[in-house]
C-alpha positions, 0 to 999 in steps of 0.5 A: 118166592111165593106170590104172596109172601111177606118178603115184599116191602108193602106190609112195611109201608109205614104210610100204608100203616099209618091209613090202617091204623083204626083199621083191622083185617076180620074174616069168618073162617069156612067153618062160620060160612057152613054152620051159618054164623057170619050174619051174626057175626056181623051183627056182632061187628056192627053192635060193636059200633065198628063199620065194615069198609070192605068185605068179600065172599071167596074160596081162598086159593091155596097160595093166598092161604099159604101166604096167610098163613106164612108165620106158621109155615114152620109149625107141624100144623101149618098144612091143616091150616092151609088146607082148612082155609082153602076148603071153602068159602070165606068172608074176608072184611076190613073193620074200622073203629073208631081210634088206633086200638081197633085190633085189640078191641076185635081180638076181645070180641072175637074170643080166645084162640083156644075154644077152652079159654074162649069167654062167654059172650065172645064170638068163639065162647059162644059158638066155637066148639073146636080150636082147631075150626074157631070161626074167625081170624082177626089181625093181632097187631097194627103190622099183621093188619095191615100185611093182611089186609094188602094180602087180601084187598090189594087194590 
C-alpha cells in the first residue's frame, strides 16, 4: 500500500468533511512557481473574497504525487503527471469561503482543464499556454478536498 493511499479510512471521515465543507484544497503547479504567477494567483484568491487558512511551499515527494495523483494511476498519462508535480516547487494552500460551494466557485476561477476551453479572465484562460502544464489543481468535489487536503496538510 502506498503511504499515501486512498485505502486509508480518513477521506471518508464524514466529521472531517463536514469541518471542510466551505473549504477547498488549491495548489500553484511547478509551472505557475517558475514563470512567477503564484503572487497573482493569490491575488486572484483573495479578490475573490476567499481566505487562505493553510499554505506551504515544497517539492512534492514522488509518493506524495503518486498519492495525488492516484485517480490517474491507470491512465497512460499518469507517469508525466507524476513526474511533472515532483519536479519542483509547489504552494499547496487550503482555501475557505464563505458557504459549502467553495469548490465550485475555485473551479470557475481557476479555468477549464484544457487550455483550449480555458475562458478569459480565469487563472488558466489568462496565463495557461499548455493543458499538459495548467498552473493550478484545485479539488473537484466536497470528497477530493477533503481527501487532498488530509493528503497534504495531515496535521
Amino acid at each position: 500500500m502506498a503511504p499515501f493511499g486512498s485505502s486509508r479510512p480518513w477521506f471518508r471521515n464524514i466529521d472531517f468533511m463536514d469541518q471542510v465543507a466551505n473549504q477547498t484544497f488549491i495548489m500553484c503547479k511547478p509551472d505557475a512557481v517558475e514563470r512567477g504567477l503564484v503572487g497573482e494567483i493569490i491575488s486572484r484568491i483573495e479578490q475573490k473574497g476567499f481566505s487562505i487558512v493553510k499554505m506551504d511551499q515544497r517539492v512534492p515527494t514522488r509518493a506524495l504525487a503518486e498519492a495525488h495523483y492516484e485517480e490517474h494511476s491507470d491512465k497512460p498519462f499518469y507517469g508525466e503527471l507524476v513526474d511533472f508535480l515532483s519536479r519542483g516547487p509547489v504552494v499547496a494552500m487550503v482555501v475557505e469561503g464563505p458557504s459549502d460551494n467553495t469548490f465550485a466557485v475555485m473551479r470557475t476561477l481557476i479555468g477549464k482543464t484544457r487550455v483550449d476551453d480555458a475562458q478569459p479572465g480565469s487563472i488558466r484562460g489568462d496565463f495557461a499556454t499548455s493543458t499538459n502544464e495548467n498552473l493550478v489543481h484545485g479539488s473537484d468535489a466536497h470528497e477530493s478536498a477533503a481527501r487532498e487536503i488530509l493528503l497534504w496538510f495531515p496535521s
